[in-house]
N, C-alpha and C positions, 0 to 999 in steps of 0.2 A: 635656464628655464626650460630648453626645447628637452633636454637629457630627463628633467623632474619628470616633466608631465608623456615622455614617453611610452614609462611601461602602465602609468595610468589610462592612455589610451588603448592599450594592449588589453587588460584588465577592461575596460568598455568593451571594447570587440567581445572579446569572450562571454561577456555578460550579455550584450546582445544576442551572440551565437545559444548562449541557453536557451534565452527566452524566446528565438527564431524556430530552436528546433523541439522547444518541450511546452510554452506558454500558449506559441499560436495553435498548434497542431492540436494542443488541449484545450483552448476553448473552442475552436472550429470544432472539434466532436463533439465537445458538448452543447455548443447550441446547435448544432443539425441533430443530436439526439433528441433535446429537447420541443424541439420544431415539429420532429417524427412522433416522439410521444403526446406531445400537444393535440397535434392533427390526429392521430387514431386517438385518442380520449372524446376530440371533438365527433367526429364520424362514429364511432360508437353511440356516443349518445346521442344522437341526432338520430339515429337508427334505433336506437330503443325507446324516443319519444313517439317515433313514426308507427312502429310495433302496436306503442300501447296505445294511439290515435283511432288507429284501427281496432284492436279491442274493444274498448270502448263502444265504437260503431258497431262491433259484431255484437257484445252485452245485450247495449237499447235494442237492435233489432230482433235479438231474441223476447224482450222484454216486451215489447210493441206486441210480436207475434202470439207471446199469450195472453194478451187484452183481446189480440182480434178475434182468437180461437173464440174468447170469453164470449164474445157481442155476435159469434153467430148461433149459440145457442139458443137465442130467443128463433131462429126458424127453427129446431127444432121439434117444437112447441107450436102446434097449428091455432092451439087454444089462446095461444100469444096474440097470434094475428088477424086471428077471429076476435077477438079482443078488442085491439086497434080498430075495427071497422067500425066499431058501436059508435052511436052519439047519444051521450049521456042523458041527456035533458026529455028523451022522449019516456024513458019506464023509469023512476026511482030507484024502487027496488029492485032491478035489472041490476040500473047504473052503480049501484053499492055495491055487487056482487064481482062486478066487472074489475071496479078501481080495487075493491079489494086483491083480488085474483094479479091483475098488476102490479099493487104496488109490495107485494110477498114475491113476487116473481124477479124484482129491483133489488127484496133485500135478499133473497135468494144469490142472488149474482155479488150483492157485496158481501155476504160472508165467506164465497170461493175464492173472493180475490181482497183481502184486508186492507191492502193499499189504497184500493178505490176512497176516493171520499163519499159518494152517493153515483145512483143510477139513476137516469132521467129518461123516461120512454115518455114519445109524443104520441097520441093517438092520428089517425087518419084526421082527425076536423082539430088537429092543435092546441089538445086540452092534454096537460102533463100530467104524468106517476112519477114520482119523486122517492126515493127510498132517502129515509130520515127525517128532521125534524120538521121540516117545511114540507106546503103540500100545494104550494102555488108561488108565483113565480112575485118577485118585487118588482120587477121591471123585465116586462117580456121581450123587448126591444133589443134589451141591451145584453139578452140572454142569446139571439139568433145572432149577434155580431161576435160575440165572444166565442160561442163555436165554431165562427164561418158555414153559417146557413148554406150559404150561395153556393161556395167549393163545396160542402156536404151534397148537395143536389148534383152537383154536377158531377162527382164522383161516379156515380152509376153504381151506389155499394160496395165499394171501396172504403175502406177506413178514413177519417181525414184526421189530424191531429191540427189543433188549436197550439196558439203560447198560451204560457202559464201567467194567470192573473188570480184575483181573489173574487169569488163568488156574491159580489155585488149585485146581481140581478137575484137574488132568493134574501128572503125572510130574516132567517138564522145562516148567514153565509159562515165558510170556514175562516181558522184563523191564518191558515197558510195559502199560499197560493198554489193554485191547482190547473194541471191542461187539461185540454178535454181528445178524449178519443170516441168519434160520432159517425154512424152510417146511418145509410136510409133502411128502412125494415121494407121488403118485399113480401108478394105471397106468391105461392104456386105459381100463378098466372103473370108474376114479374110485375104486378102490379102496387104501387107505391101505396105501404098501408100503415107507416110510421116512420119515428125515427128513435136512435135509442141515443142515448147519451152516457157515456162512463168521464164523469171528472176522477181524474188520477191528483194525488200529490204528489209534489214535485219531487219534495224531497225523498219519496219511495224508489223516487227514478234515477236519483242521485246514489240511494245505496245500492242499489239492483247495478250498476256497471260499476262498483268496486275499486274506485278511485284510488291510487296510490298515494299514502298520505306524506311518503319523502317527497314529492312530486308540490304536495300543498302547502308543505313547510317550505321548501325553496321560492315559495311565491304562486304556483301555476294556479290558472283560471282554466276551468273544463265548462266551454259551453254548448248548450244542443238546442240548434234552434231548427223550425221547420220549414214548410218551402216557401210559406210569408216573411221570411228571416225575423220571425218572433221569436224569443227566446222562452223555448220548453223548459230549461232545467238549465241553474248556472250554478256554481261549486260553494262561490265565496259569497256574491254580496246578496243573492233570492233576488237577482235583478227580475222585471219585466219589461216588456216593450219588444222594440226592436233595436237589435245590437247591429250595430255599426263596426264590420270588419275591417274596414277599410283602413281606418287609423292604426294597425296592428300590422299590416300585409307587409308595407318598405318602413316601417322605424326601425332602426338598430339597438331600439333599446331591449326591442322584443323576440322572441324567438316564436313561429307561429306554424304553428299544423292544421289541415284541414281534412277533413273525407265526408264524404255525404252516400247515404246507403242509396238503392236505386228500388230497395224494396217500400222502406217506410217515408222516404223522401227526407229525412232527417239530416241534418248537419250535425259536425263533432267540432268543434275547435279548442284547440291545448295552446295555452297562449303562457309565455312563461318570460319574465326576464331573463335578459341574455347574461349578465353579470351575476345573476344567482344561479344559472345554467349550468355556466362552464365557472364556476368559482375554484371547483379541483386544477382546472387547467389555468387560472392565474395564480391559488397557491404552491401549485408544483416549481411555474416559470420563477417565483419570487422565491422560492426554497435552491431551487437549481441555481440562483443566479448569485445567491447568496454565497453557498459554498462551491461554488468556481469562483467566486470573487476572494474566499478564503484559504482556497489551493491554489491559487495565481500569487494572494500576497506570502502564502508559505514557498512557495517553488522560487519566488524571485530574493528572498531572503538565503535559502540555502545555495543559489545561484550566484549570490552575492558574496556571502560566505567561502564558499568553495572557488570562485575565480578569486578571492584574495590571496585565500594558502595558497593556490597556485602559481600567483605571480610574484608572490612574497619571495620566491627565491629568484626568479629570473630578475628583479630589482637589486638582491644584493650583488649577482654574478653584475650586472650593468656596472654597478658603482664600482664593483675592484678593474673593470675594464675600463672603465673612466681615469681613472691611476693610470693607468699601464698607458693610456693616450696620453698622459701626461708627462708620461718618459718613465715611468717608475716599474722596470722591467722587474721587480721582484718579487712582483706583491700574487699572493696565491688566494685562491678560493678558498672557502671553509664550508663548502655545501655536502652530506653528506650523506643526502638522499640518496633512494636507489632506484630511483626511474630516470627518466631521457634527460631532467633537470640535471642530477646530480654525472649523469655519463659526459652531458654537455661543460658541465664545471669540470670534471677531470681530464678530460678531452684539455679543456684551455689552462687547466695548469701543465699539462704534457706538453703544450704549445709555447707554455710561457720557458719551459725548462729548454724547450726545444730553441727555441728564437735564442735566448742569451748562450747555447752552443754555439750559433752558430754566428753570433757576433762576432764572437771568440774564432771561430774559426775561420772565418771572413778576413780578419784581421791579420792574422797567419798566412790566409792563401795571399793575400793580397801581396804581401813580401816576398811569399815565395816567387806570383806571378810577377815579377817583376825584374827578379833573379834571372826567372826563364823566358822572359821577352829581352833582355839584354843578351841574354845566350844566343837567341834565334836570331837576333841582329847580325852579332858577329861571324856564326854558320850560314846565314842568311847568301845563295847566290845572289850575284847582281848578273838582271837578265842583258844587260846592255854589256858587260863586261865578257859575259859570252857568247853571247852574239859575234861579238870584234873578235873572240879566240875562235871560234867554228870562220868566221871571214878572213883570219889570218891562212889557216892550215889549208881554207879552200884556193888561196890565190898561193900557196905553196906547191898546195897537188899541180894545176896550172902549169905553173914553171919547171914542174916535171914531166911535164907533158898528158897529166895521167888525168882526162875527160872526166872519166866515170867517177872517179872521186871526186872531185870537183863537185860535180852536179850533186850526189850521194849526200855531200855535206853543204851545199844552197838550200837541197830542202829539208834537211834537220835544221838548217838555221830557220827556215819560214816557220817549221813549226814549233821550234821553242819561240820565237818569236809570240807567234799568235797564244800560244798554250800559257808563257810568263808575263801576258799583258795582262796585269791588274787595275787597270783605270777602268774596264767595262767588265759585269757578270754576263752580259747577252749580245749576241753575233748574229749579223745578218744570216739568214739561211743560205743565199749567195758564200758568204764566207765560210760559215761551217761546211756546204760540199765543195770548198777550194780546199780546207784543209782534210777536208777525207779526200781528197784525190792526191795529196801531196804525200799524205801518209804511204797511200796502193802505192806512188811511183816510188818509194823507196823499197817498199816490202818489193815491189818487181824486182828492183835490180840486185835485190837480195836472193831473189828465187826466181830467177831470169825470167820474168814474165808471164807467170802461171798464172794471176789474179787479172780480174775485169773486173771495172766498176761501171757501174749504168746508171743515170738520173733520169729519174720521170716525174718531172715536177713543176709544174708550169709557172712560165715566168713572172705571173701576177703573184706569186706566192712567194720571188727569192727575193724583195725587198723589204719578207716580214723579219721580226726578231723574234728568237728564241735563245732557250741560256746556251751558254758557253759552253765548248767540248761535248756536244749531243752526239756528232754522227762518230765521230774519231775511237773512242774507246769500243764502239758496238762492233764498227770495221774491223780493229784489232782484235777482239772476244771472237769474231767469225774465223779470222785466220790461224786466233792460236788453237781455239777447241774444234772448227768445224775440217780445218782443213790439214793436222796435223801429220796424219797415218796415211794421206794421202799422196801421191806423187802427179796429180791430174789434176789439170784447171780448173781453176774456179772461180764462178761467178759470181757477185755483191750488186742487188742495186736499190739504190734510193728513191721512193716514190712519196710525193706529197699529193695530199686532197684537201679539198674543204667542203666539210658537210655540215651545212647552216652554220651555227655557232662556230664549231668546233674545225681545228687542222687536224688529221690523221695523215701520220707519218710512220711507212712502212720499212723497214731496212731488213734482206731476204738474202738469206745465201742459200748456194745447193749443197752445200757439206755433208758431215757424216750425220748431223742431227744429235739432239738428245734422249738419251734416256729415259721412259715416260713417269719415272719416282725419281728421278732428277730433274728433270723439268717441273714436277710438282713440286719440290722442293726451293727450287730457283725459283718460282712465280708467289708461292708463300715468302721468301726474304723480299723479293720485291716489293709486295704489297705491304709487307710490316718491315719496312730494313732497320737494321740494331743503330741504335744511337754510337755517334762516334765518342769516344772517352776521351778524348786527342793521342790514343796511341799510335802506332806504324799501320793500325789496319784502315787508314783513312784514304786510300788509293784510289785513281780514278777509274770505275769499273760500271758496269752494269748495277751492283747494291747504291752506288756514288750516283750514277744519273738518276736511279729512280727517286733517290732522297732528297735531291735537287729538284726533279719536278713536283713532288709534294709540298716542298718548303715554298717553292716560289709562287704555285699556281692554287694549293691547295693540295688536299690528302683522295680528293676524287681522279686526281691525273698522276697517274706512273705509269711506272714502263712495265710491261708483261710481255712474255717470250710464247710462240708455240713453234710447236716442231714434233718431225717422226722421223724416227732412224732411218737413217738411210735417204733420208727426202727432203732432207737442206732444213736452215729455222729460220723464223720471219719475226723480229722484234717488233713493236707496236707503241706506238707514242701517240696520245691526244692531248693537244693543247686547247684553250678555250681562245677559241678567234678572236674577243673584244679584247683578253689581255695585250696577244699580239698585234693587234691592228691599234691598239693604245701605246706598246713600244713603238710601233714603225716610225 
């Protein structure tokens, strides 16, 4: 079951690796695009509400400022305010000429301005001119509160704007409802000698700042109320009263702007649901979410798709490898694609042809090796056998009285001794400088004494272990190369250290030296020495130690040679202390 569901797991991986490096990365853009598009749509419009908030503001107060222009016309006109002074009741026919004279002066002003519903001038003693159908008042009470009398007076001539109601206090009131824009009339001398009255309809006020009608269709409320927070002019429903903003300021359902002029004291507020608002920015989000939701389910389809073909062949390379585990060396691939799949399938039948060669030749050498280890048996010295033949011939020299032979051949027996003991690869350092000293005293008495050897190696260090034949072969390489053309003494000496980890072991002659493209050359086989093949070039040398201390300690520790003609060479060996202090 583990072999089925293997390349299926494999086939997962990969499918997730699609969706890792093409699903996340593509929705992560697209909703931080959409997030970015969102947010400038919103800020955009929220900036173009605010725009036309203000608009609006700047419209009325344009609007405002030509009724005021309008209501100071009557100073103009000194006949106006001389007018105002009279009190009717004392000459008749005076008073007819008067009211007349005013109330032409009323319709005078509403034919400059169309919007107006009527003009109401109050004389000095509170007897009205009225332009239109009515010429006294139904309720005079409810005429001074609907203007705001009081703020009127207190304004000091100034404009005041009323909210808009219906003209309840007159005869024949209008059908719509109407604000009132009112000042006091002064004369020359600033003295208070009327008041004028212009009722405006609302709705003139509504088309005069030019309402955006996409603005209306999405729902928004345009109100303008004045500094009683009475509502002058409302969009949608001709409200009156006083509007209450407060319920609109923190709801979320609403979206709300404010500005208020400093000249007419008017309020604007644009009040608009927020869901009809931003309705572009939650059909965008539901359009964007839709199709990433339909290139997510397209991209994991072909993701799916394409890791199948893909593993489709690495499942049947598994299955003919499942054989081959089986023991069925013969069974070949049939893949015969031409990417990494199909390289890796011919690759493994190169492998399969390759293995049953060399079954077959395994099988071969093995006879052969068998052949040539009974050979080596029989050529095979026995080191114990030679031994007793060098101990015969030294106790013969002896009885001939002949010393130096004698001795000559005790230490050729020490050192075949130590050099054909095979029960141990690694020698006390102690022991390897007995057997480089045993080697000098034969080269001595071969070359009457020309060599010196020296140790500098402290005795905390001769009870470590290192491999076998280390100093022996290096002493011999100094005497056959360094000292050959020479007829003058020479010296060899061995020094050991220990720096933290690591032994450094120096061995230095003064010889002739090498060569400096010979020396390069020697220090390149050291570092790479050739594999032995088991032929005759398997000697014990300088390429032989340094392959020995690679193999044993590792490919970081070999031997490396320096030297300069003429100025002796110094061989270099580092071992790693914990190995040695692990043999000791």
């Amino acid at each position: 079951m583990k072999k089925k569901n293997a390349p299926k797991k494999f086939q997962h991986k990969l499918l997730i690796s699609y969706l890792l490096l093409i699903v996340v990365p593509f929705v992560l853009s697209g909703f931080l695009l959409s997030d970015f598009t969102a947010r400038n749509i919103r800020r955009n419009t929220m900036e173009y509400i605010g725009l036309f908030n203000e608009q609006v503001s700047s419209n009325i107060d344009s609007y405002i400022r030509s009724l005021d222009r309008l209501s100071k016309t009557v100073f103009l006109d000194t006949s106006v305010t001389e007018a105002l002074r009279t009190h009717y009741s004392d000459e008749p026919v005076g008073n007819y000429q008067v009211s007349r004279y005013l109330t032409d002066f009323t319709f005078q002003l509403n034919v400059q301005q169309p919007d107006l519903q009527n003009v109401i001038l109050i004389n000095q003693h509170g007897e009205p001119f009225i332009s239109g159908s009515s010429s006294k008042f139904f309720d005079e009470e409810r005429f001074y509160q609907a203007i705001l009398f009081d703020e009127v007076k207190a304004a000091t001539g100034r404009i005041v704007i009323s909210g808009a109601g219906m003209e309840d206090y007159l005869f024949t009131p209008a059908a719509s409802p109407v604000f009132s824009v009112s000042r006091v009339i002064k004369d020359e001398a600033s003295q208070q000698v009327g008041l004028i009255v212009m009722n405006v309809r609302s709705e003139a006020l509504e088309r005069s700042i030019n309402i955006n009608q996409a603005l209306l269709d999405r729902g928004a409320r345009i109100v303008v109320t004045n500094s009683q927070n009475q509502i002058v002019m409302e969009s949608t429903q001709r409200a009156v009263g006083s509007f209450d903003w407060g319920e609109y300021l923190d709801n979320p359902k609403y979206t709300f702007f404010s500005s208020t002029s400093d000249y007419s004291g008017l309020s604007v507020y644009t009040i608009i649901p927020t869901e009809s608002l931003f309705s572009e920015i939650y059909n965008f989000r539901s359009i964007n979410s839709a199709i990433t939701l339909a290139l997510m389910a397209s991209i994991i389809i072909v993701a799916a798709v394409l890791s199948a073909k893909l593993v489709k062949p690495v499942k049947r390379l598994e299955r003919t490898m499942s054989k081959v585990q089986e023991g069925k060396l013969c069974v070949h691939s049939h893949i015969k694609s031409r990417d990494e799949i199909g390289s890796l399938a011919n690759s493994y039948n190169l492998m399969i042809d390759r293995i049953n060669d060399l079954v077959q030749n395994v099988y071969y050498a093995e006879l052969k090796n068998k052949e040539a280890h009974l050979q080596t048996l029989q050529q095979q010295i026995d080191p114990h056998f030679l031994h007793n033949t060098l101990e015969s011939i030294r106790m013969k020299a002896i009885g001939n009285n002949d010393r130096e032979t004698a001795k000559m051949i005790q230490k050729l027996g020490t050192l075949f001794r130590f050099a054909l003991d095979s029960t141990e690869s690694t020698a006390l350092l102690s022991r390897e400088m007995s057997h480089a000293k045993a080697y000098i005293d034969i080269m001595n008495m071969r070359y009457d004494g020309r060599f010196t050897l020296k140790f500098d190696v402290p005795e905390d260090l001769w009870n470590c272990r290192v491999i076998k034949l280390l100093f022996q072969p290096i002493v011999e390489n100094s005497i056959s190369h360094g000292f050959t053309n020479s007829l003058q003494a020479g010296q060899i000496c061995i020094s050991a250290r220990q720096i933290g980890d690591i032994i450094s072991i120096k061995i230095s002659d003064d010889g002739a030296g090498i060569p400096n493209e010979s020396l390069q050359a020697l220090n390149t086989q050291l570092k790479n020495p050739p594999v032995w093949d088991g032929g005759q070039t398997a000697h014990i040398g300088l390429v032989n130690i340094s392959q020995r201390l690679m193999l044993r300690y590792g490919y970081a520790y070999h031997l490396s040679v320096d030297s300069q003609e003429t100025q002796g060479t110094t061989a270099c060996i580092c071992l790693p202390y914990w190995q040695v202090a692990e043999e000791n």
